[in-house]
N, C-alpha and C positions, 0 to 999 in steps of 0.2 A: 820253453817254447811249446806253442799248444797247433798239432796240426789238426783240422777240420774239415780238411778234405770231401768231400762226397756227402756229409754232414746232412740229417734230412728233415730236421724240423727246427728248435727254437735252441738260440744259443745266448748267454749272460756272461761277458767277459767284461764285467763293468772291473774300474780299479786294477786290469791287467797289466801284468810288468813287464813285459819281453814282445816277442814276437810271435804273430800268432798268421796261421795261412788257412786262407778261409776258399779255398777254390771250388769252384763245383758245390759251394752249399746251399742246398734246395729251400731251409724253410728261413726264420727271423733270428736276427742278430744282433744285443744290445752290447755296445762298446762303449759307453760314456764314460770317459775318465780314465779313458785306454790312453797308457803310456807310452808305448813300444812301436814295432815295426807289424802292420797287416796287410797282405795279401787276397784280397779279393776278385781278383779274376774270375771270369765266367760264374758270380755269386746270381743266383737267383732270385736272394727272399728279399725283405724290408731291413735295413742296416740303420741303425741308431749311432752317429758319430756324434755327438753333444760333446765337447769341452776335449774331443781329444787329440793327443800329444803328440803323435810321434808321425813315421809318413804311411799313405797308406794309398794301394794300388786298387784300383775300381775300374781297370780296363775290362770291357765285356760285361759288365754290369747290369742285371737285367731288371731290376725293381726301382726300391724306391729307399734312397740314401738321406738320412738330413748329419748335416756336417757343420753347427752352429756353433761357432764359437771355436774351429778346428784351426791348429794351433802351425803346422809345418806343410809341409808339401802334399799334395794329393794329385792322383793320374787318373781323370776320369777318361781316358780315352774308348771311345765308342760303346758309352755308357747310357742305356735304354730307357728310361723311365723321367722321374721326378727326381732332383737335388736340391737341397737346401743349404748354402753356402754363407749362410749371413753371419757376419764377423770372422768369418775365414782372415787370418793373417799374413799368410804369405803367398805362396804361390800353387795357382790352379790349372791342371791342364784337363781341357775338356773338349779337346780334336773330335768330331765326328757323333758327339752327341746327340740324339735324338727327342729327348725329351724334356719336359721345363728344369730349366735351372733359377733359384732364386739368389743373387749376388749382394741384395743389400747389406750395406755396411761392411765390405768386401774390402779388407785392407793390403791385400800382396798383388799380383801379377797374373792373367790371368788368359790363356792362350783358348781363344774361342774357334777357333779356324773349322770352317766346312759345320757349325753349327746348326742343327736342323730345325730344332723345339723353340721354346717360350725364352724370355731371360730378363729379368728384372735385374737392375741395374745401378736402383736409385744409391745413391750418394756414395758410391763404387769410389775407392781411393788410389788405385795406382793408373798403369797400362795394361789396357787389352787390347787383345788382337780380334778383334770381329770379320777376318777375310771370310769371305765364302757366308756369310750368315744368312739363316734360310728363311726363320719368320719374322717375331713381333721380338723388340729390345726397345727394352726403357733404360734410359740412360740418364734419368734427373738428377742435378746437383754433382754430377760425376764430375772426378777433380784435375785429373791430368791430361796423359795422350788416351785417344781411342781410334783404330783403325777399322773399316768398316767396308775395305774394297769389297765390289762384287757382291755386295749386301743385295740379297733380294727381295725382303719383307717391310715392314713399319718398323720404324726407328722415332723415340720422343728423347731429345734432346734440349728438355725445355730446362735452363737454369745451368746448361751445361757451362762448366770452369776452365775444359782443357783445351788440348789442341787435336781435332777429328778430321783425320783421310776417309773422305768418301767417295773416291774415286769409282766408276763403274758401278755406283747404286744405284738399284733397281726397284723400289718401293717408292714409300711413300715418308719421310722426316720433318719431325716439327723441330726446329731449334728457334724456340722463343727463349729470346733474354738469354741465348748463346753468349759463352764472355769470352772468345781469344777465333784462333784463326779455323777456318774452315774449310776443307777442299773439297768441290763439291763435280769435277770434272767428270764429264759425258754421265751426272746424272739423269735417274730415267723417269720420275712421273711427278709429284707435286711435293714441295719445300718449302714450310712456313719460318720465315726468317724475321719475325717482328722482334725491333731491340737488338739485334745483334750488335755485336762492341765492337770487332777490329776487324779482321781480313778475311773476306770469303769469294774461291774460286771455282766459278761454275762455268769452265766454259764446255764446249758440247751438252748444254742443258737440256733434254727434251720436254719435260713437262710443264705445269704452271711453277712461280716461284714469289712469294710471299714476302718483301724486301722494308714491310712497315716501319719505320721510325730505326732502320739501322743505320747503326753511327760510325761504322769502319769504309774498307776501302771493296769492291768488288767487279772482279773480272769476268764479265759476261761474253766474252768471245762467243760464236759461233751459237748462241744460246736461239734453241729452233722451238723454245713457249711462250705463254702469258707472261709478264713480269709486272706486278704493282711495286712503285718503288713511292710511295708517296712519303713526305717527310725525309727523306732518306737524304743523310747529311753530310759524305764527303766523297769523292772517286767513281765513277761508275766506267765500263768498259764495255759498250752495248757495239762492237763492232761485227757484222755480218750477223746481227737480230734475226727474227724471222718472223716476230706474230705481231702483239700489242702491248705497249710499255706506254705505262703509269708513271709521268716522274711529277707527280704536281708536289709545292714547297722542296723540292731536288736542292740541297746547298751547294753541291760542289761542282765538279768538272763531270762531264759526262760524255765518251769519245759514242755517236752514232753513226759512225762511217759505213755505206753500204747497208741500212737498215730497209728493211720491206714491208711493214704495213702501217701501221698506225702509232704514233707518240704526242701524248699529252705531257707538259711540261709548263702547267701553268703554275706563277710564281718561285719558278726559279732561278733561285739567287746568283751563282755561279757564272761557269764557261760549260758551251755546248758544241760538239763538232759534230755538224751534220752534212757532211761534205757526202756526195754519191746519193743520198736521201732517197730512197724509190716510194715513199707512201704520203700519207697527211700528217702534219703536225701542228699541233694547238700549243702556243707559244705567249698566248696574253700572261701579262702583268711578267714576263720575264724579266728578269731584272739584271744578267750578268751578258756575256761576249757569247755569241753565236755565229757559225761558221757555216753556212749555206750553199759555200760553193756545189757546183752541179746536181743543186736540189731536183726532184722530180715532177711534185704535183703540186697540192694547195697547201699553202702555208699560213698562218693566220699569227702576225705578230703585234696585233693591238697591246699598247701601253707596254710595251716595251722600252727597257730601261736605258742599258749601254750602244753597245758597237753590234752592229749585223752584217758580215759579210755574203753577199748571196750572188757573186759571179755566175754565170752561167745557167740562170734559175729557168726552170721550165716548164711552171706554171701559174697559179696565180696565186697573189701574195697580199697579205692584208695591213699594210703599216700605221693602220689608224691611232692618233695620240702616242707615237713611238717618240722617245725619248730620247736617241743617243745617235749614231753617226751610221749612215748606212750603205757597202758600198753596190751597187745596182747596177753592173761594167756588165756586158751581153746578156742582162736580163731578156727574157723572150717571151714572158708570159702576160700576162693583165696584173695592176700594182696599183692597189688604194690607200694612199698616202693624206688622205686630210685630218687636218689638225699635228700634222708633221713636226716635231720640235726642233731641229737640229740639223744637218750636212748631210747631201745625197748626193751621188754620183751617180748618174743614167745613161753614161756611155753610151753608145751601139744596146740601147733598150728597144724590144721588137714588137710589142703591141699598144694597148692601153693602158693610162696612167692618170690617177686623180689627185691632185696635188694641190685641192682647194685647203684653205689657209692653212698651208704650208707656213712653216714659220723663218728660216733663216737661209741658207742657198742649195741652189740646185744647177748641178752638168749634167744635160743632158741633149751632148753633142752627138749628132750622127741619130739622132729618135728617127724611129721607123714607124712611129703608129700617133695613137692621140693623147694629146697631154690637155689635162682641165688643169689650171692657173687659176680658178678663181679664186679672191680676199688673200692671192701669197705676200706674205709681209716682207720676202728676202730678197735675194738675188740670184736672177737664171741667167744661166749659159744654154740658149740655144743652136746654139755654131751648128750648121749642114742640118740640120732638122727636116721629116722628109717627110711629115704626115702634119695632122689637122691640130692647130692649138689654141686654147679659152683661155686670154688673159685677161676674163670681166674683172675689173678692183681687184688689180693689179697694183702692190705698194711702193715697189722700188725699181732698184735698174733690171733689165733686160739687154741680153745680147742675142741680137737675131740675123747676123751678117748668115749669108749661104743659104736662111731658110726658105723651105722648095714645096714650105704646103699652103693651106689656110690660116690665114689667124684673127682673131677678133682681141680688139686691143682698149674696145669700150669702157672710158671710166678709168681708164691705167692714171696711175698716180705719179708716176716717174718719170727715169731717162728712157729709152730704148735706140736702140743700134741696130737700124732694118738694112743696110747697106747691102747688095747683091741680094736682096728678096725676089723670091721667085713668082708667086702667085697674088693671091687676093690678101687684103690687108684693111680691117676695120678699125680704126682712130677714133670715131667717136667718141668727144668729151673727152679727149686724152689731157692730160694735167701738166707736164713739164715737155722736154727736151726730145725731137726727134730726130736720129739723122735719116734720111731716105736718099740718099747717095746710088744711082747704082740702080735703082729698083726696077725691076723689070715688067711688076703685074699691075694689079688694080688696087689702090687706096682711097678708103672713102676718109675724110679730113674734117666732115662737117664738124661744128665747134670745136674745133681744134686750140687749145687755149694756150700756146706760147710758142717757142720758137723752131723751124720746122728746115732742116737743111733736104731741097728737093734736085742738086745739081745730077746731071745724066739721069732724071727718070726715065723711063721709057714708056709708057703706057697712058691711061686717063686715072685723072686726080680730078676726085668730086671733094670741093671745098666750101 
């Protein structure tokens, strides 16, 4: 046993066999190939641990320690200076550290809690505990768990392998080409997540968040930043958002219930729940199911693929070249529907509506506002209809029993069913079948080209 106590200049225990207590020594310490038990509390000088063996205390530690290749346990707790820990094997604790640590090739366990200084991290092989971490952590290629609560400096987690708690982080984290899960709750300022591989939860996110080309599932609850999610290809959970989200090429499901400013979501694949919607969203070339219900403002879903339901819509909506089934029950805002593929519903719809070559049918009983019909190839329901309607080259049947506005019918190509019509009615060069049963207002009939039922008109008929 060698005490060293108070010790005041330069010490050489290289090849020591036992224990040795280094407390209070003021100058330099070489311990390379130290076997035994050392005690350096409160050591002041520069401490050489290369290759050694046994465990060794470095609480109150005030220089500057390298510890390569160090073989058992070591206690840096509230150890001041610089540490070099690369190929360390087992187990580290370095609570209340101040100053840089280097962890590369860090093989054991490694308790970082309330760390203050620098920490390099790269290719780091067990579990650390990073609570409380103060500055800058490189964490590349790192293999397992890493915890990282209450973290409040930069963290690079690029090529990261394990599974990382970042709860209440407060910096700034790159995890590009992240591979396993990530919790990223009531994060605090910017997170670049391009590549990530499986599960990441951010919800209470403040700041921007970086979501390029990743391939897992992610909880965005209550998330009050930026989010570019572009490519991004399975789950998203954008419920009660708060800025502007990026989901163009989006693969999967995406819930945006209750979202506030702006969403781009062109080219995606998927299902979208934007039900409560308070902002804009750009929706071209979508290609999966969209839920609309009690959307807010403009909505723009040109070349749209599947099913859109948008009950309640309350503002104006773009369905140019939409592809799929649309349903349109208490819409109340303006809706550009030409070149329309497929089934629409327009219930109790409350303003304007452009429906030229529209291609298959349309309800749109109880319309409150103006519908354009011209070149529609399908078939309308206009039961109780209360405002102004263009049916110029008009291709098939119509039903217009109840209706109480305008309508120009010039050029119609089919049947129609004006039965209890209320107001004005232009026929012109109509092509097939009319019943006018019932009709209350004014119908102009000039070339009227076939058969024309006029029993209980009520008004004048120019023929």
């Amino acid at each position: 046993m060698c005490d060293l106590r108070n010790f005041g200049e330069k010490c050489d225990l290289r090849n020591f066999g036992e224990r040795c207590d280094l407390r209070n020594l003021g100058g330099r310490c070489d311990l390379r190939n130290f076997g035994g038990m050392c005690d350096l509390r409160n050591f002041g000088g520069m401490c050489d641990l290369r290759n050694f063996g046994g465990m060794c205390d470095l609480r109150n530690f005030g220089g500057m320690c390298d510890l390569r290749n160090f073989g058992m346990r070591c206690d840096l707790r509230n150890f001041g200076e610089k540490c070099d820990l690369r190929n360390f094997e087992e187990r580290c604790e370095v609570r209340n550290f101040g100053g840089m640590c280097d962890l590369r090739n860090f093989g054991g366990m490694c308790d970082l809690r309330n760390f203050g200084g620098m920490c390099d991290l790269r290719n780091f092989g067990m579990r650390c505990d990073l609570r409380n971490f103060g500055e800058k952590c490189d964490l590349r290629n790192f293999e397992e768990r890493c915890e990282v609560r209450n973290f409040g400096g930069m963290c690079d987690l690029r090529n990261f392998g394990g599974m990382c708690d970042l709860r209440n982080f407060g910096g700034m984290c790159d995890l590009r080409n992240f591979g396993m899960r990530c919790d990223l709750r009531n994060f605090g300022e910017k997170c670049d997540l391009r590549n990530f591989g499986k599960r990441c939860e951010v919800r209470n996110f403040g700041g921007m968040c970086d979501l390029r080309n990743f391939g897992g599932m992610c909880d965005l609850r209550n998330f009050g930043g930026m989010c570019d999610l572009r490519n991004f290809g399975m789950r998203c959970d954008l419920r009660n958002y708060g800025e502007m989200c990026d989901l163009r090429n989006f693969g999967g499901t995406c819930d945006l219930r209750n979202f506030g400013e702006r969403c781009e979501v062109r080219n995606l694949g998927g299902r979208c729940d934007l039900r409560n919607f308070g902002g804009m969203c750009d929706r071209r070339n979508f290609g999966g199911m969209c839920d609309l219900r009690n959307f807010g403002e403009k909505s723009d879903l040109r070349n749209f693929g599947e099913r859109c339901e948008v009950r309640n819509f309350g503002g104006m909506c773009d369905l140019r070249n939409f592809g799929g089934m649309c349903d349109l029950r208490n819409f109340g805002g303006m809706c550009d529907l030409r070149n329309f593929g497929m089934r629409c519903d327009l219930r109790n719809f409350g303003e304007k509506c452009d429906l030229r070559n529209f291609g298959k049918r349309c309800e749109v009983r109880n319309f409150g506002g103006m519908c354009d019909l011209r070149n529609f190839g399908g078939m309308c329901d206009l039961r109780n209809f209360g405002g102004m309607c263009d049916l110029r080259n008009f291709g098939m049947r119509c039903d217009l029993r109840n209706f109480g506005g305008m309508c120009d019918l010039r050029n119609f190509g089919g049947m129609c069913d004006l039965r209890n019509f209320g107001e004005k009615c232009d026929l012109r060069n109509f092509g097939e079948r009319c019943d006018l049963r019932n009709l209350g207002g004014r119908c102009d009939l000039r070339n009227f080209g076939m058969s024309c039922d006029l029993r209980n008109f009520g008004e004048r008929c120019v023929t």
